[in-house]
N, CA and C atoms of all chains as a GROMACS GRO file, in nm:
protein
  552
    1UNK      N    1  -4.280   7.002   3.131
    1UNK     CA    2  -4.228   7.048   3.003
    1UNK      C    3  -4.075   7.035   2.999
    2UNK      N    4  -4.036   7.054   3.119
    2UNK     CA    5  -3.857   7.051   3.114
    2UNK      C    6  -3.789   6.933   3.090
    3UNK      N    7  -3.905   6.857   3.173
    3UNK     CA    8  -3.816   6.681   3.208
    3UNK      C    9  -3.877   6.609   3.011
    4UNK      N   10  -3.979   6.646   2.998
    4UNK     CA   11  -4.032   6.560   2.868
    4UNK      C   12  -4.001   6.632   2.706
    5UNK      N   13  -4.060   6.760   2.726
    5UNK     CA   14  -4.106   6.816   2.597
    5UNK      C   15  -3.981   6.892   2.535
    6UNK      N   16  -3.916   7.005   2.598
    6UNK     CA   17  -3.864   7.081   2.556
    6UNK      C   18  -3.729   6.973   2.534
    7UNK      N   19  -3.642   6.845   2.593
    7UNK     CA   20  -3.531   6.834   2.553
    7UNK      C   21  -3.621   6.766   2.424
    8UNK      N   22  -3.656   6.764   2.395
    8UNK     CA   23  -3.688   6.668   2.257
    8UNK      C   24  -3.670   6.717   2.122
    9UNK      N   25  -3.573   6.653   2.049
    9UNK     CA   26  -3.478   6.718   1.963
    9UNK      C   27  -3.571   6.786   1.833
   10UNK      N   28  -3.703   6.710   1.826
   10UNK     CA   29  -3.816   6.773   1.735
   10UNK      C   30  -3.847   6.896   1.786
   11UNK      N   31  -3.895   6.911   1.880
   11UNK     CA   32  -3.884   7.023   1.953
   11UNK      C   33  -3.790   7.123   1.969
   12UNK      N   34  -3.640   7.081   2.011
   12UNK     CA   35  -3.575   7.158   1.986
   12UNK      C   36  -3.544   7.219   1.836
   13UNK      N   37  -3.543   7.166   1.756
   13UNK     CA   38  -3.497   7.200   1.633
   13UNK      C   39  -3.641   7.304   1.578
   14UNK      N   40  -3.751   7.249   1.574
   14UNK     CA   41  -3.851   7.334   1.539
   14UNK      C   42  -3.861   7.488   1.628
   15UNK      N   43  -3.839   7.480   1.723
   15UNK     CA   44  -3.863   7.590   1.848
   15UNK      C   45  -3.727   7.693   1.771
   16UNK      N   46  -3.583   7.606   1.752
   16UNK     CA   47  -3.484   7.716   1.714
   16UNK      C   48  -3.531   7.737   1.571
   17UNK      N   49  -3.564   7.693   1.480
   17UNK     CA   50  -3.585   7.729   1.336
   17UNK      C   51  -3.738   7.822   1.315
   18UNK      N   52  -3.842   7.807   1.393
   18UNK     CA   53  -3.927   7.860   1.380
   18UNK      C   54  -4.046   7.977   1.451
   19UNK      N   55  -3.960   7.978   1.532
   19UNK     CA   56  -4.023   8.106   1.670
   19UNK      C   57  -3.907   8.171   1.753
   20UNK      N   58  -3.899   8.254   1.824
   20UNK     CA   59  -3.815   8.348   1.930
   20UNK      C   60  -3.833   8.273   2.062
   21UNK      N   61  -3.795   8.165   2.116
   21UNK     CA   62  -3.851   8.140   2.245
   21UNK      C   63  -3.805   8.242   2.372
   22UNK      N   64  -3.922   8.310   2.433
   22UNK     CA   65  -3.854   8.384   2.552
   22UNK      C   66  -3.972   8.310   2.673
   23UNK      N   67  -3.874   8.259   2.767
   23UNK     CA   68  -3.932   8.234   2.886
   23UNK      C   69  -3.928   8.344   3.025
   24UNK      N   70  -4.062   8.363   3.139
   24UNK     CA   71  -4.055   8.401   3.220
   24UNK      C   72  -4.131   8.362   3.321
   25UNK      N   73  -4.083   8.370   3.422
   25UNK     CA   74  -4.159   8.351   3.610
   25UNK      C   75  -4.296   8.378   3.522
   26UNK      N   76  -4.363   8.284   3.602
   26UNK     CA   77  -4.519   8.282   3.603
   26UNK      C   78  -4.581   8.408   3.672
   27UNK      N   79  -4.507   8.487   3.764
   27UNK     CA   80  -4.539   8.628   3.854
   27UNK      C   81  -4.458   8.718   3.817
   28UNK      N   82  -4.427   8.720   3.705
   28UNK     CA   83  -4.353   8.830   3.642
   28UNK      C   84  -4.414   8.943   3.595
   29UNK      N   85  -4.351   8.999   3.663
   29UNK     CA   86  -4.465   9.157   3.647
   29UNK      C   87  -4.342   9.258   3.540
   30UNK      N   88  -4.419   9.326   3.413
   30UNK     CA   89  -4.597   9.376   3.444
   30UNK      C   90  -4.646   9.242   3.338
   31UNK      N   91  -4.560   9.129   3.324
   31UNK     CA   92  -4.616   9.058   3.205
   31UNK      C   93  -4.731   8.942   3.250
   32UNK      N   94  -4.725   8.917   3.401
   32UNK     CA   95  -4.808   8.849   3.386
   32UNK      C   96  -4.941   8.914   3.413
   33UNK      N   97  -4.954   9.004   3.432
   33UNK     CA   98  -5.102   9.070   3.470
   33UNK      C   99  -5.119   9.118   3.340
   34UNK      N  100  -5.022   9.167   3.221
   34UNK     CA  101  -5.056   9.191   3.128
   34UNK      C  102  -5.144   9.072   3.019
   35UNK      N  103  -5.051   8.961   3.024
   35UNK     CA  104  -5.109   8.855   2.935
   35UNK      C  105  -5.221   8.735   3.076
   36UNK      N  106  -5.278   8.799   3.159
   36UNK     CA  107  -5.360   8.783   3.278
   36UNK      C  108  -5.309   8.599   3.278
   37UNK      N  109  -5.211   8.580   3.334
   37UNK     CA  110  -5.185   8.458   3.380
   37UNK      C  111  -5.203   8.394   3.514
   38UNK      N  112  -5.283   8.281   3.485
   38UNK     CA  113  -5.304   8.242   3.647
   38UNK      C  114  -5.276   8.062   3.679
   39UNK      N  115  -5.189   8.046   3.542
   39UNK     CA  116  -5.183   7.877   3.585
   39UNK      C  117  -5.045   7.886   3.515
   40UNK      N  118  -4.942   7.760   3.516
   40UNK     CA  119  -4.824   7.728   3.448
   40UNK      C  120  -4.875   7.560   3.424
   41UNK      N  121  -4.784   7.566   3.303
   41UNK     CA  122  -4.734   7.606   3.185
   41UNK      C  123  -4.844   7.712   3.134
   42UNK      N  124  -4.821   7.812   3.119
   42UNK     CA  125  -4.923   7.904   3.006
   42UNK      C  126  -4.838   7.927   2.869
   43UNK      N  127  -4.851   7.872   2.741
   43UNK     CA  128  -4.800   7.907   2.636
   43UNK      C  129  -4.861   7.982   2.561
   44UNK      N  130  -4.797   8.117   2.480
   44UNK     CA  131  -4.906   8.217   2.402
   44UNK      C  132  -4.788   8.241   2.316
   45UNK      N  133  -4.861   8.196   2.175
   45UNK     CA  134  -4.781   8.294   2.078
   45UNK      C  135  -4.811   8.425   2.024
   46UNK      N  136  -4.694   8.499   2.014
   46UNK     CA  137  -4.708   8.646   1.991
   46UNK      C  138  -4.669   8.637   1.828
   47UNK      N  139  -4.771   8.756   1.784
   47UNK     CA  140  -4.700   8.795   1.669
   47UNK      C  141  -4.590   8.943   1.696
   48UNK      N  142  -4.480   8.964   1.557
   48UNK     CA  143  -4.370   9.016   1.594
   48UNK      C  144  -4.427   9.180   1.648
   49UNK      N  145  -4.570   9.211   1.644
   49UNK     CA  146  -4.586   9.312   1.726
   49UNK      C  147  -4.642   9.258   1.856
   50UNK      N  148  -4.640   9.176   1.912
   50UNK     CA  149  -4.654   9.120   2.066
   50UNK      C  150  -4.810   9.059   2.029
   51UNK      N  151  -4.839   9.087   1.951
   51UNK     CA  152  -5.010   9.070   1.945
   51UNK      C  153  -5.015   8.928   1.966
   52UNK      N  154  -5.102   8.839   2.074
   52UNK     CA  155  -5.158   8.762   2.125
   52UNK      C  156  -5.242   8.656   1.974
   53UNK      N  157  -5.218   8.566   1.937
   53UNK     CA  158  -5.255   8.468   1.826
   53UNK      C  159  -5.313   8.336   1.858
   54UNK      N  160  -5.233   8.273   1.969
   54UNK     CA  161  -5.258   8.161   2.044
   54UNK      C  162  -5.233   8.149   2.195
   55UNK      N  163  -5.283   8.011   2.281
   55UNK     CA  164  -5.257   8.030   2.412
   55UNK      C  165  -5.323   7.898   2.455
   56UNK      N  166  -5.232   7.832   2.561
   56UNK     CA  167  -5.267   7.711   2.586
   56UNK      C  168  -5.214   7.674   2.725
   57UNK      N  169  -5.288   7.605   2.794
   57UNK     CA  170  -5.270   7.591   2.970
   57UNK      C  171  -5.262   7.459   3.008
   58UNK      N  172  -5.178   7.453   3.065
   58UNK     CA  173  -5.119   7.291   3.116
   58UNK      C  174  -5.031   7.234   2.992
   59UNK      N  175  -4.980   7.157   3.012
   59UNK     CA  176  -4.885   7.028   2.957
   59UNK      C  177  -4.950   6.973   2.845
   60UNK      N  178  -4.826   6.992   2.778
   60UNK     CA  179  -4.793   6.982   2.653
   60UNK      C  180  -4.683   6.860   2.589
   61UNK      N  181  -4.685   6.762   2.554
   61UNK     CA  182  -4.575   6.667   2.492
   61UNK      C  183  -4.561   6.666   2.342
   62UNK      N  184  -4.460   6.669   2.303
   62UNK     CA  185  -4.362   6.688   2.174
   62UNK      C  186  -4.476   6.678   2.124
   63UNK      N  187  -4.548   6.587   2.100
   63UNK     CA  188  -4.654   6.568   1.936
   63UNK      C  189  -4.768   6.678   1.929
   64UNK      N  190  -4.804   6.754   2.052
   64UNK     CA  191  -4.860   6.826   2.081
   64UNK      C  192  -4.838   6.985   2.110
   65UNK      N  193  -4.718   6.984   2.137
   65UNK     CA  194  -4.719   7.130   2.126
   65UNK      C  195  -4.630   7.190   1.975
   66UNK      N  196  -4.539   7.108   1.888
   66UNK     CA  197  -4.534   7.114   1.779
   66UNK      C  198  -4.664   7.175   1.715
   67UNK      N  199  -4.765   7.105   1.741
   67UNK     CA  200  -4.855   7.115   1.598
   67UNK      C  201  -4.954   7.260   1.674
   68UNK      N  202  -4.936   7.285   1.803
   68UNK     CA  203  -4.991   7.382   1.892
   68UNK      C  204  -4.910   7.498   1.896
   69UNK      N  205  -4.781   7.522   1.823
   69UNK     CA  206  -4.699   7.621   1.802
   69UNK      C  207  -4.780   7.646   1.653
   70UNK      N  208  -4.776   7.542   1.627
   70UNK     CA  209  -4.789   7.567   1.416
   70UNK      C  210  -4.953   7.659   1.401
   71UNK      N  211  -5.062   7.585   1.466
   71UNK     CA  212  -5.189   7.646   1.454
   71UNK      C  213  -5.147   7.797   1.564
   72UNK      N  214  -5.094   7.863   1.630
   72UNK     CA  215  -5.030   7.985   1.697
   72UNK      C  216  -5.006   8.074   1.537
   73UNK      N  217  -4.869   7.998   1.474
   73UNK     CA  218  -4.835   8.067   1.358
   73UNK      C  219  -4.897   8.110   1.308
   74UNK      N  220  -5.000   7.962   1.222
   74UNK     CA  221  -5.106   7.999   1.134
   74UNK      C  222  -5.237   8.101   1.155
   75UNK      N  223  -5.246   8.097   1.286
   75UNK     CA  224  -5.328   8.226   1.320
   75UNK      C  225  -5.283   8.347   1.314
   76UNK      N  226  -5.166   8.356   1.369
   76UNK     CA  227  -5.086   8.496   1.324
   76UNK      C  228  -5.125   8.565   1.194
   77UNK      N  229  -5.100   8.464   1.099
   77UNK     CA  230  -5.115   8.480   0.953
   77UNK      C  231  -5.181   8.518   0.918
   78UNK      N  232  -5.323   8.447   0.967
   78UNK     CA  233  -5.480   8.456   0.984
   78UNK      C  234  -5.536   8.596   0.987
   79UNK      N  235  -5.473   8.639   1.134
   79UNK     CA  236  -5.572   8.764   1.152
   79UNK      C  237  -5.473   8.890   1.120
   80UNK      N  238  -5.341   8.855   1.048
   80UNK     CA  239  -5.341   8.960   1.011
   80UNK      C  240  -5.366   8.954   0.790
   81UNK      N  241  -5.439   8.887   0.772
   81UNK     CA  242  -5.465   8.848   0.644
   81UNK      C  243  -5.380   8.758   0.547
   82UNK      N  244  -5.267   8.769   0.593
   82UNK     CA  245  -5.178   8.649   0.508
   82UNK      C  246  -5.268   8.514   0.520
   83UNK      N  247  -5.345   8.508   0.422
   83UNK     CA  248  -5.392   8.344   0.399
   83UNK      C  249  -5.329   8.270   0.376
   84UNK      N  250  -5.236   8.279   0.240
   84UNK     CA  251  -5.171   8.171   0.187
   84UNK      C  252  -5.046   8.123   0.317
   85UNK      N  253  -4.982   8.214   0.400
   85UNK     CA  254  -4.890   8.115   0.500
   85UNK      C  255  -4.982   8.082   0.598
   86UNK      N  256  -5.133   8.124   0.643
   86UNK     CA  257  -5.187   8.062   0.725
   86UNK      C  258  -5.179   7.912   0.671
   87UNK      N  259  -5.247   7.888   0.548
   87UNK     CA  260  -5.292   7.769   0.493
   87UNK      C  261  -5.150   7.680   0.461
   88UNK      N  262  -5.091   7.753   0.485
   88UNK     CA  263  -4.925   7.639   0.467
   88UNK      C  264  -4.914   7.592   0.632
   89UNK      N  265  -4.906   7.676   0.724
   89UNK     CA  266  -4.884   7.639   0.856
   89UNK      C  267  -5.000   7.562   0.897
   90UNK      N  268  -5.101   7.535   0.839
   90UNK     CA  269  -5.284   7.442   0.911
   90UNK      C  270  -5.199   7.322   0.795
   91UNK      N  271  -5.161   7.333   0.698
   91UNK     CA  272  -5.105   7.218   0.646
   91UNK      C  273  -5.035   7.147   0.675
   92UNK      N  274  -4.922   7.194   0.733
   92UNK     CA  275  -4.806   7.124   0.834
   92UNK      C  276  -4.859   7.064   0.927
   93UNK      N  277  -4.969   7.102   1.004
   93UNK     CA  278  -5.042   7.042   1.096
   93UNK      C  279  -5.129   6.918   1.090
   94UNK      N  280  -5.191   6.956   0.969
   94UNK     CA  281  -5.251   6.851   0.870
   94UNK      C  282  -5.174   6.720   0.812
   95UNK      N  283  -5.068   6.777   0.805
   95UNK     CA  284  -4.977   6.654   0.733
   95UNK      C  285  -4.900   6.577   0.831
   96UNK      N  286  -4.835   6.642   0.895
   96UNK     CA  287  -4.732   6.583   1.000
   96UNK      C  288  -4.829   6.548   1.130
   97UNK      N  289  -4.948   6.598   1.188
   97UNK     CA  290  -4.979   6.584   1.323
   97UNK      C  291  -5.120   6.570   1.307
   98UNK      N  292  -5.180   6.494   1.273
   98UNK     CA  293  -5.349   6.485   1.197
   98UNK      C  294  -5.407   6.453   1.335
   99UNK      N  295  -5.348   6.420   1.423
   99UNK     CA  296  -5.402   6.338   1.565
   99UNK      C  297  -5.405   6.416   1.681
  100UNK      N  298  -5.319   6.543   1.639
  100UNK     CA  299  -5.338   6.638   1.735
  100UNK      C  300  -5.416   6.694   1.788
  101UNK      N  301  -5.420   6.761   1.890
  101UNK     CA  302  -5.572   6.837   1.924
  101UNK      C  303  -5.611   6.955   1.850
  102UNK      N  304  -5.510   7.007   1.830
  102UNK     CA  305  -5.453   7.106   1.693
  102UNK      C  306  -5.530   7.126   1.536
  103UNK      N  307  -5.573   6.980   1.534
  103UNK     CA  308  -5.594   6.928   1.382
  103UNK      C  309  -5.707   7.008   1.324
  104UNK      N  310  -5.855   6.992   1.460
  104UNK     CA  311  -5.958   6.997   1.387
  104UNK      C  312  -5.988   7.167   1.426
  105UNK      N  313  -5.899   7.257   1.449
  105UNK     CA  314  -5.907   7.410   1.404
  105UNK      C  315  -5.803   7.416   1.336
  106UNK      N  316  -5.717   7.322   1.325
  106UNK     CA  317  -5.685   7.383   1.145
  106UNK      C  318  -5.737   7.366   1.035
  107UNK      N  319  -5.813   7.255   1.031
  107UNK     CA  320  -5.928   7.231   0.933
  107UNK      C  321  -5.959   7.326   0.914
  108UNK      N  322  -6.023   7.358   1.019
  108UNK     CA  323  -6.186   7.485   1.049
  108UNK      C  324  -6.110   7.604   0.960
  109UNK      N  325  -5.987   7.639   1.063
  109UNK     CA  326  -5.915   7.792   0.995
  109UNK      C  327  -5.864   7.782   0.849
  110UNK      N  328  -5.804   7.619   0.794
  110UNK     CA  329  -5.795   7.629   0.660
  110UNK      C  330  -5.916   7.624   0.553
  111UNK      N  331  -6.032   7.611   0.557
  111UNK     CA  332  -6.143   7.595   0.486
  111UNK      C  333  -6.171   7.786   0.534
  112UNK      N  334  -6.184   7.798   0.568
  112UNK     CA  335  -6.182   7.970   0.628
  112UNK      C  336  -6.090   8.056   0.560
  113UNK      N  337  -5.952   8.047   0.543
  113UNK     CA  338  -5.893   8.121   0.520
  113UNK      C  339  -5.874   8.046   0.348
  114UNK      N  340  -5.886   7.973   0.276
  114UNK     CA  341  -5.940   7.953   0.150
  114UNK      C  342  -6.065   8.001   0.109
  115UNK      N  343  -6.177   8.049   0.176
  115UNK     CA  344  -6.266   8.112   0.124
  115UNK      C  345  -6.235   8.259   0.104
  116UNK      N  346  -6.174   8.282   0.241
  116UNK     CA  347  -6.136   8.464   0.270
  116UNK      C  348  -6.046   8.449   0.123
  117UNK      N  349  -5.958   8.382   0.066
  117UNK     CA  350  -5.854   8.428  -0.043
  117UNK      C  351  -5.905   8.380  -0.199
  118UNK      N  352  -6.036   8.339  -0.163
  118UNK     CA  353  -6.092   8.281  -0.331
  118UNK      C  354  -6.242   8.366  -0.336
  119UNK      N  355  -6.297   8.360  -0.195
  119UNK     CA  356  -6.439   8.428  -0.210
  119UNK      C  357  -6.499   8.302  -0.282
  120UNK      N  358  -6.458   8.146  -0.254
  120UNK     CA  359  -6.523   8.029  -0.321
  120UNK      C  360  -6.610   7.992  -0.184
  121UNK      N  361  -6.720   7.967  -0.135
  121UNK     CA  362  -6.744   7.892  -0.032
  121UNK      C  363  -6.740   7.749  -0.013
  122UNK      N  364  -6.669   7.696  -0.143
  122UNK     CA  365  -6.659   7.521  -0.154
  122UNK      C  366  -6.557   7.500   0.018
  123UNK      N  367  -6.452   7.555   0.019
  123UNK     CA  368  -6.403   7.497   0.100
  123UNK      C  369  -6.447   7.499   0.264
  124UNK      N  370  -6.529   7.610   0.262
  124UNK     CA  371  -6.612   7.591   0.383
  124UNK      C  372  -6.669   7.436   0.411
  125UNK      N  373  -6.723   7.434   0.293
  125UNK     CA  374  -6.821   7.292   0.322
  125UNK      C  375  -6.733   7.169   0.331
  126UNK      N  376  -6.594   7.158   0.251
  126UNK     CA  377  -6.498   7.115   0.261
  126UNK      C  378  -6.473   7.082   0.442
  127UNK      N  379  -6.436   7.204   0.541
  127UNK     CA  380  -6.445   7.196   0.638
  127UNK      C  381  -6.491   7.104   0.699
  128UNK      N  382  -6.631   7.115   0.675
  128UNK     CA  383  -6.714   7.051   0.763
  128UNK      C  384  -6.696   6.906   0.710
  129UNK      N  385  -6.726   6.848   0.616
  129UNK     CA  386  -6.721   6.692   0.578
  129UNK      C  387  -6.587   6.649   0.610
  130UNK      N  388  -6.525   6.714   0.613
  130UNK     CA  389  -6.351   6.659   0.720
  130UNK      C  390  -6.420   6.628   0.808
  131UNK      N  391  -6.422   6.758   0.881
  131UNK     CA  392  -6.460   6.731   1.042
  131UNK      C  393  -6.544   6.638   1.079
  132UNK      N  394  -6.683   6.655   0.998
  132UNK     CA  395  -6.731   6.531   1.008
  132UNK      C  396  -6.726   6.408   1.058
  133UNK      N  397  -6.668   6.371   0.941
  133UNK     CA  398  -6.568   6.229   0.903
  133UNK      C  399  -6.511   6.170   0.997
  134UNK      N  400  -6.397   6.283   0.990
  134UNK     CA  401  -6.263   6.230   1.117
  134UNK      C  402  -6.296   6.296   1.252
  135UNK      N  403  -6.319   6.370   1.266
  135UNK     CA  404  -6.320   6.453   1.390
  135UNK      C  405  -6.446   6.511   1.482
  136UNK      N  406  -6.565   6.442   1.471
  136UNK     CA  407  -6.708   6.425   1.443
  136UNK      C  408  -6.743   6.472   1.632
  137UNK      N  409  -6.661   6.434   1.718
  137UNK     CA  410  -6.670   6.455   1.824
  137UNK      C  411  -6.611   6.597   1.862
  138UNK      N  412  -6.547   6.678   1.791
  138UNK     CA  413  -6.499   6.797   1.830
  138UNK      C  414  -6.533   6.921   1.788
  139UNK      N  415  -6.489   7.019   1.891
  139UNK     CA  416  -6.602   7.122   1.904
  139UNK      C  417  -6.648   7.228   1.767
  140UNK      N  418  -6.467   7.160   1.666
  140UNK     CA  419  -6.457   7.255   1.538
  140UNK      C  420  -6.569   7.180   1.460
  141UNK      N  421  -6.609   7.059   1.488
  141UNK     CA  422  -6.741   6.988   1.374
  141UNK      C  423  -6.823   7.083   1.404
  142UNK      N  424  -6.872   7.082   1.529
  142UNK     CA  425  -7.035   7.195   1.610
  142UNK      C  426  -7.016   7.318   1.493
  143UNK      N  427  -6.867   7.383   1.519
  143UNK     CA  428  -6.901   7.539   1.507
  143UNK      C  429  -6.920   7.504   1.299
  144UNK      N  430  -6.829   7.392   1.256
  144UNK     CA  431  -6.861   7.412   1.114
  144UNK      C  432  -7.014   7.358   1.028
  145UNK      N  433  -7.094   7.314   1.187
  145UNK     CA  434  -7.240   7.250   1.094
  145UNK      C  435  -7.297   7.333   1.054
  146UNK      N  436  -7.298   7.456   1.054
  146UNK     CA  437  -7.395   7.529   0.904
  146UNK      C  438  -7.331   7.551   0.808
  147UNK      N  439  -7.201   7.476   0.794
  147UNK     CA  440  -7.150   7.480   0.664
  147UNK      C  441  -7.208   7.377   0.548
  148UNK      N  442  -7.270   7.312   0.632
  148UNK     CA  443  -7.344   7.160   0.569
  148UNK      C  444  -7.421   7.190   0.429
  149UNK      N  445  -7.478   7.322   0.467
  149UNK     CA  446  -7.567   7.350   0.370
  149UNK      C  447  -7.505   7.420   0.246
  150UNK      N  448  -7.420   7.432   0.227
  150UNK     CA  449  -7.335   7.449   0.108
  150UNK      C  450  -7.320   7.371   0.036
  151UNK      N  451  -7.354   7.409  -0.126
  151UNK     CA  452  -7.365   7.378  -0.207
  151UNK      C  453  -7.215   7.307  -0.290
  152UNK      N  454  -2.678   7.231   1.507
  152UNK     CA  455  -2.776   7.198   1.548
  152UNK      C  456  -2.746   7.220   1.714
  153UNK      N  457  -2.868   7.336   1.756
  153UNK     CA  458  -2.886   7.332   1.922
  153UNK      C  459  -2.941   7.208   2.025
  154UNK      N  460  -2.846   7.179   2.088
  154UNK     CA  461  -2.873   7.061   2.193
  154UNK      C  462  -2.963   7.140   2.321
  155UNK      N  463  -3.018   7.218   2.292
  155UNK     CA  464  -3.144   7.241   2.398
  155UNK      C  465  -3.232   7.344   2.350
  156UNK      N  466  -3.273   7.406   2.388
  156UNK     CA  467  -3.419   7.516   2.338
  156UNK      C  468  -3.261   7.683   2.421
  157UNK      N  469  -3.295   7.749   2.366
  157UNK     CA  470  -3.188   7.878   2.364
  157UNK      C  471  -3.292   7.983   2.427
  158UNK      N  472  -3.393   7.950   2.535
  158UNK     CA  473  -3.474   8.105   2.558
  158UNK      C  474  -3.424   8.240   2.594
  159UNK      N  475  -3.454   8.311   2.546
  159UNK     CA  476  -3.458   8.454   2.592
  159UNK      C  477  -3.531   8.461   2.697
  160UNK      N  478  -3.457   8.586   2.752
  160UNK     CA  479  -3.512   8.658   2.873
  160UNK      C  480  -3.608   8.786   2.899
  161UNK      N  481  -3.592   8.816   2.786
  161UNK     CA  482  -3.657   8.940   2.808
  161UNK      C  483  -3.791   8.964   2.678
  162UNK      N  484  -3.883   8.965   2.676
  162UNK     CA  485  -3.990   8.987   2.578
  162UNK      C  486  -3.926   9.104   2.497
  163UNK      N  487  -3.885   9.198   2.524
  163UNK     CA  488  -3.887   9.330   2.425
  163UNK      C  489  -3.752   9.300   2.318
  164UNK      N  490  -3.634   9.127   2.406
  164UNK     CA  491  -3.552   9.127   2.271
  164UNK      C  492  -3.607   9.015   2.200
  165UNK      N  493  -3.715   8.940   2.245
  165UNK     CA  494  -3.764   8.814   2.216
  165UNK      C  495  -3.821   8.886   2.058
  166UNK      N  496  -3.893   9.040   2.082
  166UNK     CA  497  -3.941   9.083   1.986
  166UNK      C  498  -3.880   9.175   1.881
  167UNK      N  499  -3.805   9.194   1.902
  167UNK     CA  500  -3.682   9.259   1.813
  167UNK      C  501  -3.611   9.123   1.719
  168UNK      N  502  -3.625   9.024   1.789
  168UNK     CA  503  -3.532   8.911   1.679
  168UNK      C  504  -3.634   8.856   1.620
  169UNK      N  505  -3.765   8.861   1.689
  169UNK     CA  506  -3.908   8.854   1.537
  169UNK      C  507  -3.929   8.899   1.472
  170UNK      N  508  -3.929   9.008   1.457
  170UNK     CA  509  -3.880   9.156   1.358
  170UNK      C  510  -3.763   9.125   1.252
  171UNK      N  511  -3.696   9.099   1.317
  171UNK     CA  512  -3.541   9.052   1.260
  171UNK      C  513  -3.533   8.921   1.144
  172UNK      N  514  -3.631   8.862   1.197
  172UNK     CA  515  -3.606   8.701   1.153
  172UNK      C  516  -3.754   8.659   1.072
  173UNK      N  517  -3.860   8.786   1.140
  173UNK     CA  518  -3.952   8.712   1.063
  173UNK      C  519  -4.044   8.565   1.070
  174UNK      N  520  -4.017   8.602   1.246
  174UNK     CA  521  -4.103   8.489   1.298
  174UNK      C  522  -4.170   8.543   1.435
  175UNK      N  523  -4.231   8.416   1.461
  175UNK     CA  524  -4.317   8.445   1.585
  175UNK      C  525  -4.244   8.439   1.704
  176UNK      N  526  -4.323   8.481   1.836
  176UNK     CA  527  -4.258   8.463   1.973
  176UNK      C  528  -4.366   8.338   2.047
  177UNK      N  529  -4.283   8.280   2.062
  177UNK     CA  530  -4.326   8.152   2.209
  177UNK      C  531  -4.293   8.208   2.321
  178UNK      N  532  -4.413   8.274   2.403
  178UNK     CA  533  -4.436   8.366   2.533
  178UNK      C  534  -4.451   8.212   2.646
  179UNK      N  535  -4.333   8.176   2.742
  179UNK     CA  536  -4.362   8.058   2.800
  179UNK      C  537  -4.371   8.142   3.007
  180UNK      N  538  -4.487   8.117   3.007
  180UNK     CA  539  -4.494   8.165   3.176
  180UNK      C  540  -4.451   8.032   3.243
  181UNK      N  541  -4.340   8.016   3.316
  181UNK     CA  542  -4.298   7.849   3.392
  181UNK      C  543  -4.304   7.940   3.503
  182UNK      N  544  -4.331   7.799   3.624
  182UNK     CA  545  -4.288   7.818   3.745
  182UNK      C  546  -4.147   7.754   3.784
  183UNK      N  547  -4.060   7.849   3.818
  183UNK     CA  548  -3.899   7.798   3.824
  183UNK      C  549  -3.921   7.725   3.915
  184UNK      N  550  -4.024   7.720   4.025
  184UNK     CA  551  -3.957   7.618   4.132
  184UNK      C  552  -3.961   7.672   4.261
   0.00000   0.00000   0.00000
């Protein structure tokens, strides 16, 4: 992450404009038994009450942890009900990083968090014929095939 | 514009300037080495 990802000026610039970065020792106590860490790189985004949103293990390069910060955000958003900035942050992801590994749970979480804010189930099914389509091999297609049956 | 990533050290100010700013925290566990 030191030698590749983090000098990378996309990176840098997104990391200062859009999150708090705090780094620590992988045996840093009481935090690592708290957030139960047992490998490095471990990345977890917190929301601003520490609450746990995202989390990801091993190596990460610029195109990838960009869009792996953004689906972090957008979950934040998520579970604490803000839909509409979830669905802006799965968009950014969507737009700028479609290739990411990132992509096909932001699909999933944006067809999700458009139903939670319309009570429409179109975009569920929406979901799934993305995933489908483009992303047919990944695990967010599996979890969205009973969306199929939507009308 | 910052010529490197600016981390904090400590989680409890990492979370006070999320509060502040209205954003999230990037919790990074590295091994220094």
């Amino acid at each position: 992450m030191d030698a590749v990802t983090y000098p990378d000026n996309n990176v840098i610039n997104f990391m200062q404009g859009r999150v708090i970065p705090v780094r620590v020792p992988y045996d840093h106590k009481p935090l690592s038994e708290k957030f139960n860490v047992k490998w490095t790189p471990t990345l977890i985004t917190l929301d601003s009450e520490g609450k746990e949103s995202h989390r990801t293990v091993g190596f990460l390069g610029p195109d990838e942890l960009i869009p792996s910060l953004l689906l972090g955000i957008g979950k934040a958003y998520f579970e604490s009900g803000r839909f509409q900035e979830a669905i802006s942050a799965f968009n950014e992801i969507l737009t700028g990083y479609p290739k990411s590994h990132s992509a096909p749970e932001a699909i999933y979480l944006r067809g999700v968090s458009l139903y939670k804010s319309t009570k429409d189930p179109k975009p569920l099914r929406g979901a799934y014929d993305k995933l489908s389509a483009e992303y047919s091999d990944s695990e967010w297609a599996k979890r969205a095939y009973p969306y199929r049956l939507i009308e | 514009m910052a010529s490197k990533v600016e981390w904090e050290t400590e989680l409890e100010t990492a979370l006070s300037r999320a509060k502040a700013e209205k954003k999230n925290v990037l919790l990074d566990f590295f091994n220094p080495g």
